[in-house]
PQR file with spaces between the fields and no chain letter, atoms N, CA, C, O and H, PARSE charges and radii, in Angstrom:
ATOM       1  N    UNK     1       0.827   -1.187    0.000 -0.4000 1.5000
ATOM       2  CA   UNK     1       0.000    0.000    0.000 -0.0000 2.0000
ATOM       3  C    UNK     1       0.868    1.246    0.000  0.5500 1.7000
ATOM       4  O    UNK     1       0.526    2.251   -0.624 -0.5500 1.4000
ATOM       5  N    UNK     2       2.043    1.177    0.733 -0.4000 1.5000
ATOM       6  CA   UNK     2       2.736    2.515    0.761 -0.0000 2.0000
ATOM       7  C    UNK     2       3.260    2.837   -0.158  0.5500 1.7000
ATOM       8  O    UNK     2       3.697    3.987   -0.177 -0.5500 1.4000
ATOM       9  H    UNK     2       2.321    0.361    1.240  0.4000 1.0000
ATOM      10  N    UNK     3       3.486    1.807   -1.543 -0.4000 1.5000
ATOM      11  CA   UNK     3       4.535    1.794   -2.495 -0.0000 2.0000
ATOM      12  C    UNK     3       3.757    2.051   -3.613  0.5500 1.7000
ATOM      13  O    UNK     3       4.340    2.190   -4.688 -0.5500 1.4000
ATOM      14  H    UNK     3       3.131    0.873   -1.527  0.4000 1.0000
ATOM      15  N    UNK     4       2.540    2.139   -3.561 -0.4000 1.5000
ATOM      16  CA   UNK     4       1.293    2.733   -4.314 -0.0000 2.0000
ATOM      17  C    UNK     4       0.934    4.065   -4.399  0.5500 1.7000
ATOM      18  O    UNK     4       0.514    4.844   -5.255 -0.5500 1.4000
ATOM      19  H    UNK     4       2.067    2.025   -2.687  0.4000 1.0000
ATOM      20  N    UNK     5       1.337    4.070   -2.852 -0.4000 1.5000
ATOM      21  CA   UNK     5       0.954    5.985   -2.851 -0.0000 2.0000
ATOM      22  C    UNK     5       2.113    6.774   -3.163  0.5500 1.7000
ATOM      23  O    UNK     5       2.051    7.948   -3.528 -0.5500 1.4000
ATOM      24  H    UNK     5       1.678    3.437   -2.157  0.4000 1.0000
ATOM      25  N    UNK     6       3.402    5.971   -2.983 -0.4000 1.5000
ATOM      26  CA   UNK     6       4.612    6.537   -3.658 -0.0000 2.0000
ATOM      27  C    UNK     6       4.565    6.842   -5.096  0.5500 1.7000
ATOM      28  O    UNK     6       4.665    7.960   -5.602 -0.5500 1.4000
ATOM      29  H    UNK     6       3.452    5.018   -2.687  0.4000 1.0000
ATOM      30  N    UNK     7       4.396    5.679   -5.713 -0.4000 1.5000
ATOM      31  CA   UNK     7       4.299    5.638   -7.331 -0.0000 2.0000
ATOM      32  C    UNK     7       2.968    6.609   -7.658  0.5500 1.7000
ATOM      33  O    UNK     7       3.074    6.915   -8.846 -0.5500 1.4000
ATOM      34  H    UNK     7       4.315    4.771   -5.302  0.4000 1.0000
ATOM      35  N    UNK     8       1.685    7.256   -7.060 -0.4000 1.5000
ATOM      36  CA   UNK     8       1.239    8.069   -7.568 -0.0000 2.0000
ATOM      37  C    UNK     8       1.412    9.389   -7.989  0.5500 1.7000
ATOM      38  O    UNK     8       0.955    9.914   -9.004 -0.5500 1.4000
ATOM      39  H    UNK     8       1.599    7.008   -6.095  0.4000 1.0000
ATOM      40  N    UNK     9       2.136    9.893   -7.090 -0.4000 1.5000
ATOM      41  CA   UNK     9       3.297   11.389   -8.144 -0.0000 2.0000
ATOM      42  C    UNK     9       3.716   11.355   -9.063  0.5500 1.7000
ATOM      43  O    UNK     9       3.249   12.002  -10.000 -0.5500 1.4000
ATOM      44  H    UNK     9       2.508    9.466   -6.266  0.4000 1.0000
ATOM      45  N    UNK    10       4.951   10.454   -9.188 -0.4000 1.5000
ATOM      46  CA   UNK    10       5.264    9.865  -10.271 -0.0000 2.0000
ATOM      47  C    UNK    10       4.351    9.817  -11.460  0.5500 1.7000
ATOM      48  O    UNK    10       4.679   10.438  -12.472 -0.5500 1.4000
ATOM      49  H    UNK    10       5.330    9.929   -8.427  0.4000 1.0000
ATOM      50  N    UNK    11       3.369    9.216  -11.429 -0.4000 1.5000
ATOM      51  CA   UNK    11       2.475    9.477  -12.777 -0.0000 2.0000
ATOM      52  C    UNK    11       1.977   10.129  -12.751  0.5500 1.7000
ATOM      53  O    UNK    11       1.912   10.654  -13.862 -0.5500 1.4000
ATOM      54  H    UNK    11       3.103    8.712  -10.607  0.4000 1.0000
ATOM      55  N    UNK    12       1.066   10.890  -11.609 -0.4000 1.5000
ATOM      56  CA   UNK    12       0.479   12.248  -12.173 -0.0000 2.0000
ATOM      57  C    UNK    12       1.460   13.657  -12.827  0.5500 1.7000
ATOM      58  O    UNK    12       1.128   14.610  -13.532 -0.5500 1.4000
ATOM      59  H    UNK    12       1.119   10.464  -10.706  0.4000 1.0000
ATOM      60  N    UNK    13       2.971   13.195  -12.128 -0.4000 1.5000
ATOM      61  CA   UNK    13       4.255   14.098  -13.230 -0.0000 2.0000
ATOM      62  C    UNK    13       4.159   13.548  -14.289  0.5500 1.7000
ATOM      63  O    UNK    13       3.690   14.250  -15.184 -0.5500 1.4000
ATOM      64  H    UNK    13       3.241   12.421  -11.555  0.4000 1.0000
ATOM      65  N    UNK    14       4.475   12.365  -14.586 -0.4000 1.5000
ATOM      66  CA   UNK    14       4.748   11.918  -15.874 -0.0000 2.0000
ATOM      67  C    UNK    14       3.534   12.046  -17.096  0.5500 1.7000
ATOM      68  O    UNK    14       3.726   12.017  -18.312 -0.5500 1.4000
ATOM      69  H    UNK    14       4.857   11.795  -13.859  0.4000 1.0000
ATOM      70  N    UNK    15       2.156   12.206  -16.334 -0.4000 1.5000
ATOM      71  CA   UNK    15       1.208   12.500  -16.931 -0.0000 2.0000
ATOM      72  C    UNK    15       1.058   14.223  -17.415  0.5500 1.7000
ATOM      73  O    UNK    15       0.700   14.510  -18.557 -0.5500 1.4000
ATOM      74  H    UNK    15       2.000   12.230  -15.347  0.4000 1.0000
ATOM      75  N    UNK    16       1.279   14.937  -16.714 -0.4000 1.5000
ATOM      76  CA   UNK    16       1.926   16.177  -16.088 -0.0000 2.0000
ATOM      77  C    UNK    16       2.744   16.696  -17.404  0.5500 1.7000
ATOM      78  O    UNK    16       2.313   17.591  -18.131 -0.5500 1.4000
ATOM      79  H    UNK    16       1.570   14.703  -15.786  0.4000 1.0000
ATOM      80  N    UNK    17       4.149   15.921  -17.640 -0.4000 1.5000
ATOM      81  CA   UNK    17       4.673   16.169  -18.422 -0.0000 2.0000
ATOM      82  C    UNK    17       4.230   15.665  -19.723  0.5500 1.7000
ATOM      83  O    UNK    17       4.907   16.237  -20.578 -0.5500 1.4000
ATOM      84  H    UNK    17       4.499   15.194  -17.050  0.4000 1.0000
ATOM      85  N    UNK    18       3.607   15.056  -20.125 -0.4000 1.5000
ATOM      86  CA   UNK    18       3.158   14.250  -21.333 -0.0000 2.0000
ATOM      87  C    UNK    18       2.053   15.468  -21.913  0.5500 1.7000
ATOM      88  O    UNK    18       2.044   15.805  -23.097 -0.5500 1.4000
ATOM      89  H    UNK    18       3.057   14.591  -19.431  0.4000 1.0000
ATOM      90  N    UNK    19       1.369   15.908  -21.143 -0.4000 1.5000
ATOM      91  CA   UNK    19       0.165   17.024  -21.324 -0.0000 2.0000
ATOM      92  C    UNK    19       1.114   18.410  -21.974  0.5500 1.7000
ATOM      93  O    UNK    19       0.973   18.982  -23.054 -0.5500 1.4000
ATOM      94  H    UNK    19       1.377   15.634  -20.181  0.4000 1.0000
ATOM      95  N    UNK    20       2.071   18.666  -20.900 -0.4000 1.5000
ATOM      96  CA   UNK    20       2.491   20.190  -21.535 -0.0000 2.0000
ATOM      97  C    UNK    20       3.622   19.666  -22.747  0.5500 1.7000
ATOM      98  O    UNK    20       3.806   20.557  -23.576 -0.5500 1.4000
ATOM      99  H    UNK    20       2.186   18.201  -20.022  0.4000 1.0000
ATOM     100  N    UNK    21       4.301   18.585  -22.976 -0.4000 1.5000
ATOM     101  CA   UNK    21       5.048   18.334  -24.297 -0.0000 2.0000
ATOM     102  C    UNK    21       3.767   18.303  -25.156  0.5500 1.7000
ATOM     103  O    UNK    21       3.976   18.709  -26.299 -0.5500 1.4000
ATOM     104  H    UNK    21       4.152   17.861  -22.302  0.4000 1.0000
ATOM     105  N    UNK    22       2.880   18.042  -24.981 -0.4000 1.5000
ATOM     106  CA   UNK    22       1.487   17.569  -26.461 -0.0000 2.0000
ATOM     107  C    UNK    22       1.110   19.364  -26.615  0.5500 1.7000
ATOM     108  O    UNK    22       0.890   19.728  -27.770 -0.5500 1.4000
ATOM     109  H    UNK    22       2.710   17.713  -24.052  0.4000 1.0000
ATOM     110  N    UNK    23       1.049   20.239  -25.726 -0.4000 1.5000
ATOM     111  CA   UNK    23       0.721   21.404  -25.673 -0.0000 2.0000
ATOM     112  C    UNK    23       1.833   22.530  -26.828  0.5500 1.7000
ATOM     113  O    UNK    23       1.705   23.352  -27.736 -0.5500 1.4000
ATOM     114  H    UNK    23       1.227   19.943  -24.788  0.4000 1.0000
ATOM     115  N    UNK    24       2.917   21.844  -26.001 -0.4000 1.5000
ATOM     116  CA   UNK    24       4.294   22.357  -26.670 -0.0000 2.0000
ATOM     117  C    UNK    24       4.018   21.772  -28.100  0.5500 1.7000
ATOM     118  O    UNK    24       4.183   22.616  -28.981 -0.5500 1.4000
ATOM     119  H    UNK    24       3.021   21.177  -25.263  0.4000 1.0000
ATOM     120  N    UNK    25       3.741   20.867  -28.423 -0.4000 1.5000
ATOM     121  CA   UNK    25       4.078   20.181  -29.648 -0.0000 2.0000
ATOM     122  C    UNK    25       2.928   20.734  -30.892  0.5500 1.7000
ATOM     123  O    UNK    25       3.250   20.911  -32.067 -0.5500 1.4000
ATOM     124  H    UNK    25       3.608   20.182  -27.707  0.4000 1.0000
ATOM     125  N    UNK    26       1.517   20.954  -30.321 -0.4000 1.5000
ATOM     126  CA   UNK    26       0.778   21.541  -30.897 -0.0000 2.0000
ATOM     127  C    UNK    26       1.005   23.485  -31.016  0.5500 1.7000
ATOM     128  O    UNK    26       0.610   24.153  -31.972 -0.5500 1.4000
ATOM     129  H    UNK    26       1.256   20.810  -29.366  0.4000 1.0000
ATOM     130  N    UNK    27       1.691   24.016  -29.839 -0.4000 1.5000
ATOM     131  CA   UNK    27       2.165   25.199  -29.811 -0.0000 2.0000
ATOM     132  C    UNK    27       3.123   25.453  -31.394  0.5500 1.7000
ATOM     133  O    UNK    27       2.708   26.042  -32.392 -0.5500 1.4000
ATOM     134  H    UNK    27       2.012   23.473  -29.062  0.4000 1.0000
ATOM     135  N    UNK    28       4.497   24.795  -31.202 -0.4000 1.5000
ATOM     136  CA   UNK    28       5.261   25.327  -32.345 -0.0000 2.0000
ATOM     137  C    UNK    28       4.344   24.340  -33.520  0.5500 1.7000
ATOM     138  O    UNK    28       4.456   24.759  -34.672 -0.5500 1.4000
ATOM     139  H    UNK    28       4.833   24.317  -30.391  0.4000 1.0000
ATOM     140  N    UNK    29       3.349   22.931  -33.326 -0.4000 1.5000
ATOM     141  CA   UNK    29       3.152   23.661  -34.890 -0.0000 2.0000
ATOM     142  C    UNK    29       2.117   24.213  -35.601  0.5500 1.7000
ATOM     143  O    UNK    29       1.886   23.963  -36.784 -0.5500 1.4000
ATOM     144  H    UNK    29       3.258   22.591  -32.390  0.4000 1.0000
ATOM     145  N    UNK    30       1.082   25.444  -34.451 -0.4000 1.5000
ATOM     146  CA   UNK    30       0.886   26.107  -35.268 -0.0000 2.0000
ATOM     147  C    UNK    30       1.345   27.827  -35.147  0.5500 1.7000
ATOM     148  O    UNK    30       0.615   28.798  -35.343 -0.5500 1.4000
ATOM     149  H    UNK    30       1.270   25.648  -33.490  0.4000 1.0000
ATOM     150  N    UNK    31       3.088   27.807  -34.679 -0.4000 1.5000
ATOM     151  CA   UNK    31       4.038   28.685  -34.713 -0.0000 2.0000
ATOM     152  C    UNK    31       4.797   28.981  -36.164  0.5500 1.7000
ATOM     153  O    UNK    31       5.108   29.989  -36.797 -0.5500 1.4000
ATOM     154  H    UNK    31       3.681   27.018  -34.519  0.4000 1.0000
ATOM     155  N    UNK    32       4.950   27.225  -36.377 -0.4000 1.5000
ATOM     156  CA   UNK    32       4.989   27.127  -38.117 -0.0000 2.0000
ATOM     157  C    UNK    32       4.382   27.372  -38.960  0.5500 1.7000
ATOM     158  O    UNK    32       4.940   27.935  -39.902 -0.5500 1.4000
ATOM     159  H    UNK    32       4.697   26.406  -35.863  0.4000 1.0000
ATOM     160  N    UNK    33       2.779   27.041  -39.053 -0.4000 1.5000
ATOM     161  CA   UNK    33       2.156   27.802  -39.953 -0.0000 2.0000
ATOM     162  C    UNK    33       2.041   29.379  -40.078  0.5500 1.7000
ATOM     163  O    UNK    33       1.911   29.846  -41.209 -0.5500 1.4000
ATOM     164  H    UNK    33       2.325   26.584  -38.287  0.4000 1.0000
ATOM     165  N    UNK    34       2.070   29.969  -39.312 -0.4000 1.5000
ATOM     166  CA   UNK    34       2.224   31.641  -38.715 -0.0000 2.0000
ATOM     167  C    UNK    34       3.255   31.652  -39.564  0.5500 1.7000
ATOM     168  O    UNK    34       3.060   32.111  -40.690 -0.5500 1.4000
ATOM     169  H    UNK    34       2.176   29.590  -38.393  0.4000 1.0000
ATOM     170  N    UNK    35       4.436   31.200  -39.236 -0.4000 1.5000
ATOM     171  CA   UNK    35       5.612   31.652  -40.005 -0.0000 2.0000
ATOM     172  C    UNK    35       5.308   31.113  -41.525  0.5500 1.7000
ATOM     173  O    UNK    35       6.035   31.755  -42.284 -0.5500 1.4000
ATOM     174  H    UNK    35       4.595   30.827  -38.321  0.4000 1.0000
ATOM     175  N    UNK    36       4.940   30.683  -41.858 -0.4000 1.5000
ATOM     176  CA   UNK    36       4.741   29.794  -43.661 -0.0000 2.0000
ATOM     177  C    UNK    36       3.910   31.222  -43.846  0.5500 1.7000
ATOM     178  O    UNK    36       4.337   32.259  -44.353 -0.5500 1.4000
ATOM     179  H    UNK    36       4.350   30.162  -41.243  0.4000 1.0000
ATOM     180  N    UNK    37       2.432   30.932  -43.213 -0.4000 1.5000
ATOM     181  CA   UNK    37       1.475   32.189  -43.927 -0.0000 2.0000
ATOM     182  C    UNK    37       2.986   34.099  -43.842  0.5500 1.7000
ATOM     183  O    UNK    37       3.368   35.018  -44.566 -0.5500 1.4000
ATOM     184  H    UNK    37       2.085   30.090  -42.801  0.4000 1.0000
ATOM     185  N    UNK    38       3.100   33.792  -43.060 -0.4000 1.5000
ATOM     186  CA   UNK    38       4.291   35.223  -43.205 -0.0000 2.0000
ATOM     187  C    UNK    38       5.304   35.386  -44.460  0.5500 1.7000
ATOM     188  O    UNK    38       5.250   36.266  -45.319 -0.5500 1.4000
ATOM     189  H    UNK    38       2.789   33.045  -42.472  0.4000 1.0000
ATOM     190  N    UNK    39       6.136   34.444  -44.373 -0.4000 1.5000
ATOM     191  CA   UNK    39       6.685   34.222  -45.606 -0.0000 2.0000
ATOM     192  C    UNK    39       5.396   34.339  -46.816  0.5500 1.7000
ATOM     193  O    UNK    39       5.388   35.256  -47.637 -0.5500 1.4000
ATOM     194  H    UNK    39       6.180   33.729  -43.675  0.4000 1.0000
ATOM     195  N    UNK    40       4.769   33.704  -46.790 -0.4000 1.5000
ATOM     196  CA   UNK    40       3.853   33.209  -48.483 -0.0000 2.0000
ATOM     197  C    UNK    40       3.690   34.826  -48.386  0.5500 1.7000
ATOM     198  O    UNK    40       4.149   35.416  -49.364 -0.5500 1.4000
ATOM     199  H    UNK    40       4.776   32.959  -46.123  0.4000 1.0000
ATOM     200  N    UNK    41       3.169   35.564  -47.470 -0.4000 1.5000
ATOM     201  CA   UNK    41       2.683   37.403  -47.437 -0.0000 2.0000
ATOM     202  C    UNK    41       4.317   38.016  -47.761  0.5500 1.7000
ATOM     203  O    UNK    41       4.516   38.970  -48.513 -0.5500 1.4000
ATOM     204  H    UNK    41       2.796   35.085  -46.676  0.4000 1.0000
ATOM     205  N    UNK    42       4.951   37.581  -47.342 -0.4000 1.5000
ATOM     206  CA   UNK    42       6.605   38.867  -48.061 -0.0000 2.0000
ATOM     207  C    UNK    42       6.524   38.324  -48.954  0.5500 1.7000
ATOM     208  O    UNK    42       6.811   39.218  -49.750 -0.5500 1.4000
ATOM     209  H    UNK    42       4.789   36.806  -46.732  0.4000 1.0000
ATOM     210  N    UNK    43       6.266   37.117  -49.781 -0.4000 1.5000
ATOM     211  CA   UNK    43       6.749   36.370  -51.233 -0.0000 2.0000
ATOM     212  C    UNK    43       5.531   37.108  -52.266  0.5500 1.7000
ATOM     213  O    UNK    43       5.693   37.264  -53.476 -0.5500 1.4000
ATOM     214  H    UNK    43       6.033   36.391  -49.134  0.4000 1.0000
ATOM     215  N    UNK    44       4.495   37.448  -51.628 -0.4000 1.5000
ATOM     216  CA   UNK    44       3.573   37.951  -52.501 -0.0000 2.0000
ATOM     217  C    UNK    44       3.697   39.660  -52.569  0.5500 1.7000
ATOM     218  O    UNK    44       3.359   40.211  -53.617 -0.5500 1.4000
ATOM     219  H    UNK    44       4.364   37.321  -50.645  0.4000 1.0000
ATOM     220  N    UNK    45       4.142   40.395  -51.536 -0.4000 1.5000
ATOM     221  CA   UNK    45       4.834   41.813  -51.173 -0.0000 2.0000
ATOM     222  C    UNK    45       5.594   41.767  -52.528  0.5500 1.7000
ATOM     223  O    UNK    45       5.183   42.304  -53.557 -0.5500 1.4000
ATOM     224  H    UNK    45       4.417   39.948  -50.685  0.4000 1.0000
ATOM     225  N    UNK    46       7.043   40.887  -52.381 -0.4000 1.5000
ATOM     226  CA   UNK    46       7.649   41.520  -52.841 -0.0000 2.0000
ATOM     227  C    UNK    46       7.584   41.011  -54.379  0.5500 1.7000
ATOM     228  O    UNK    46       8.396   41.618  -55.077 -0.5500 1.4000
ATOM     229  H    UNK    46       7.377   40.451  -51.545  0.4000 1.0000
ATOM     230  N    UNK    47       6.683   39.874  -55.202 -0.4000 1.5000
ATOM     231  CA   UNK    47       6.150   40.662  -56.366 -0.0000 2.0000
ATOM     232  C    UNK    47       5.435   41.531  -56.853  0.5500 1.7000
ATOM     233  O    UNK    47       5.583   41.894  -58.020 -0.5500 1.4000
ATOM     234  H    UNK    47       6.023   39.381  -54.635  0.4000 1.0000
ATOM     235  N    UNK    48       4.366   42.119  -55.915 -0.4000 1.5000
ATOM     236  CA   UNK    48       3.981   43.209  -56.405 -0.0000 2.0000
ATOM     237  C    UNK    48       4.811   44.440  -56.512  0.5500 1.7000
ATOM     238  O    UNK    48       4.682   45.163  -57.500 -0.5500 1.4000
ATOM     239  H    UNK    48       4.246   41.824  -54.967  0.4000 1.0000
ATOM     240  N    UNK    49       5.621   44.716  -55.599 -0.4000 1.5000
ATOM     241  CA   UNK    49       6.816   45.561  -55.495 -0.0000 2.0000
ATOM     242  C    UNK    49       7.798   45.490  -57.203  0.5500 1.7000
ATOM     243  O    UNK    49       8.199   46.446  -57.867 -0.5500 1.4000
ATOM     244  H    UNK    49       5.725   44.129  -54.797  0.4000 1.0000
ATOM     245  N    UNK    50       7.943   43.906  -57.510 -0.4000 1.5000
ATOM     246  CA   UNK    50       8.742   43.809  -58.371 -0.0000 2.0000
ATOM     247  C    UNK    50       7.875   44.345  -59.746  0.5500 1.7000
ATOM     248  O    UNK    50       8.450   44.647  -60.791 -0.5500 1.4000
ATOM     249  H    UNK    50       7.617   43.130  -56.971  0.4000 1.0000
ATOM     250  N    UNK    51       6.622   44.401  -59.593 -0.4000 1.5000
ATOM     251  CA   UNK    51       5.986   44.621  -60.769 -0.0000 2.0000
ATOM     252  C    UNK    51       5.716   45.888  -60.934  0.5500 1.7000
ATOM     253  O    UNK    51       5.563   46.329  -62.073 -0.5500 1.4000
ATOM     254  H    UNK    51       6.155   44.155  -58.744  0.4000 1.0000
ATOM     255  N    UNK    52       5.627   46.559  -60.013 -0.4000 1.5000
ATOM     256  CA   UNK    52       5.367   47.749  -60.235 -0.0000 2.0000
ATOM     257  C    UNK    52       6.689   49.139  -60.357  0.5500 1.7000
ATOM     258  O    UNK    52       6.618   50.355  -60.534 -0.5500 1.4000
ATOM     259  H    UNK    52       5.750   46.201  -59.087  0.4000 1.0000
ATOM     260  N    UNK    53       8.090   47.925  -60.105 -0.4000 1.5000
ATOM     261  CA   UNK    53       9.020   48.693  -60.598 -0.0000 2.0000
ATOM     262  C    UNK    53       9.386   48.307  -62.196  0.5500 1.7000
ATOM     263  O    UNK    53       9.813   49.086  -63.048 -0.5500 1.4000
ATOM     264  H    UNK    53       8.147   46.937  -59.961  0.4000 1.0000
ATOM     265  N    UNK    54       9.115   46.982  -62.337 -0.4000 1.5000
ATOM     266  CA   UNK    54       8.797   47.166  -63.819 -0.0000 2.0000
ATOM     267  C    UNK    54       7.546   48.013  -64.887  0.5500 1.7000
ATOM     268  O    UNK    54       7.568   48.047  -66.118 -0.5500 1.4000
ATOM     269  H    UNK    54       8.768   46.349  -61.645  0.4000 1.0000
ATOM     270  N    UNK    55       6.664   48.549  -64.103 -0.4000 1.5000
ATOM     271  CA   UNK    55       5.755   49.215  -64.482 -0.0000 2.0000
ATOM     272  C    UNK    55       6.270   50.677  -64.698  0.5500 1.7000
ATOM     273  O    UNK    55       5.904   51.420  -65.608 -0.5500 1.4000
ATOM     274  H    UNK    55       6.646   48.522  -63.103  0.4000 1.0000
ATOM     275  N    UNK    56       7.244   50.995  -63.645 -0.4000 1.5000
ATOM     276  CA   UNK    56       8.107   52.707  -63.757 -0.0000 2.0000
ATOM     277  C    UNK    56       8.719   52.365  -64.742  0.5500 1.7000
ATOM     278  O    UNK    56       8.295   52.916  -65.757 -0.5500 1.4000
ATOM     279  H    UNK    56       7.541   50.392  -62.906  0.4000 1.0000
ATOM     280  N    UNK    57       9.797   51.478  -64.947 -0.4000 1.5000
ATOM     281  CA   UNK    57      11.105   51.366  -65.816 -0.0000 2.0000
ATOM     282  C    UNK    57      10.078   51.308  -66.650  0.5500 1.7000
ATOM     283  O    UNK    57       9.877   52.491  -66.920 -0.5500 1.4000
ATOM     284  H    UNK    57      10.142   51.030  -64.122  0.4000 1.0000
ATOM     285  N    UNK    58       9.179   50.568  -67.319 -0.4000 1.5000
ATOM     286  CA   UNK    58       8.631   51.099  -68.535 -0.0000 2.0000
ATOM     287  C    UNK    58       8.375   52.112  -68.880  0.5500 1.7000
ATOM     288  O    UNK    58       8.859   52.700  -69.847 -0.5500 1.4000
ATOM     289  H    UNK    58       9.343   49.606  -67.099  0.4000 1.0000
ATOM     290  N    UNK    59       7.289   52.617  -67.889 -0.4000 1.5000
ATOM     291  CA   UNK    59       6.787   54.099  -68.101 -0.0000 2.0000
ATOM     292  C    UNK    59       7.987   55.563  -68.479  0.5500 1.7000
ATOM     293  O    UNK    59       7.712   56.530  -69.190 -0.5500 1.4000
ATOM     294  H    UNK    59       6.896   52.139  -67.103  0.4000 1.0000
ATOM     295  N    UNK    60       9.156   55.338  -67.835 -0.4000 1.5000
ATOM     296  CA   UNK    60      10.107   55.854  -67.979 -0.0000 2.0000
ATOM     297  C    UNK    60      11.120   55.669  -68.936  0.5500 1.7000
ATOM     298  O    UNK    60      11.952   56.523  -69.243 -0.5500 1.4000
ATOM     299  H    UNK    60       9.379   54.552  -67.258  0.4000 1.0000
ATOM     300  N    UNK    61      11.026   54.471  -69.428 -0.4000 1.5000
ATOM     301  CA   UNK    61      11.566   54.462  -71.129 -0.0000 2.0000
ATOM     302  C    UNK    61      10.852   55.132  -72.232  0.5500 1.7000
ATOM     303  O    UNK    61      11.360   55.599  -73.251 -0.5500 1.4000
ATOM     304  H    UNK    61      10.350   53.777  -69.179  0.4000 1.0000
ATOM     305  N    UNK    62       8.892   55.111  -71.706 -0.4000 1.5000
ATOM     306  CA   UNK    62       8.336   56.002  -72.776 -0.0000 2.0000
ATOM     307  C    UNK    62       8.712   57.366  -72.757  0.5500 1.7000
ATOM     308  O    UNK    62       8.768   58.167  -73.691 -0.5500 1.4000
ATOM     309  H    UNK    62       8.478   54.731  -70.879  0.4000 1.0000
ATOM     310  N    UNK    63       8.988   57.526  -71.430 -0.4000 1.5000
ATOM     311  CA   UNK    63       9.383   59.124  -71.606 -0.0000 2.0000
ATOM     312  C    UNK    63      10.110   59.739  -72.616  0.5500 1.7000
ATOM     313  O    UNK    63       9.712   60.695  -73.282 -0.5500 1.4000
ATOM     314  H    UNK    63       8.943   56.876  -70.671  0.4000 1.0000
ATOM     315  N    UNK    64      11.217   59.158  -72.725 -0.4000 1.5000
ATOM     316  CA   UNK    64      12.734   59.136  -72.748 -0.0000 2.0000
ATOM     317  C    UNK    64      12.736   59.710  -74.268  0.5500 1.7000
ATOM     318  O    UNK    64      13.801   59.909  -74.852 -0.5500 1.4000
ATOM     319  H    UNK    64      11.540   58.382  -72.184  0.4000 1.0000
């Protein structure tokens, strides 16, 4: 009986820890998607950026 109530800490830690690693584990991955959707938003930034400096350099060759 005493070696029962010993071993119950023990698993309610080990249970304990099993809960906040599954927490952690679901945490970074949806830390990763955050970061993917961020990237895919600068990758789409910076073609519009790229297009619309090809839109000057044109406009500015008609000048010319």
């Amino acid at each position: 009986m005493w070696l029962a109530c010993e071993a119950t800490p023990d698993i309610a830690s080990a249970e304990k820890k099993r809960h906040v690693a599954s927490q952690f584990q679901r945490s970074l991955g949806r830390m990763q998607e955050i970061g993917d959707q961020k990237l895919a938003l600068v990758a789409e930034i910076m073609e519009n950026i790229e297009g619309r400096i090809h839109q000057l350099d044109q406009s500015y060759d008609n000048l010319s």
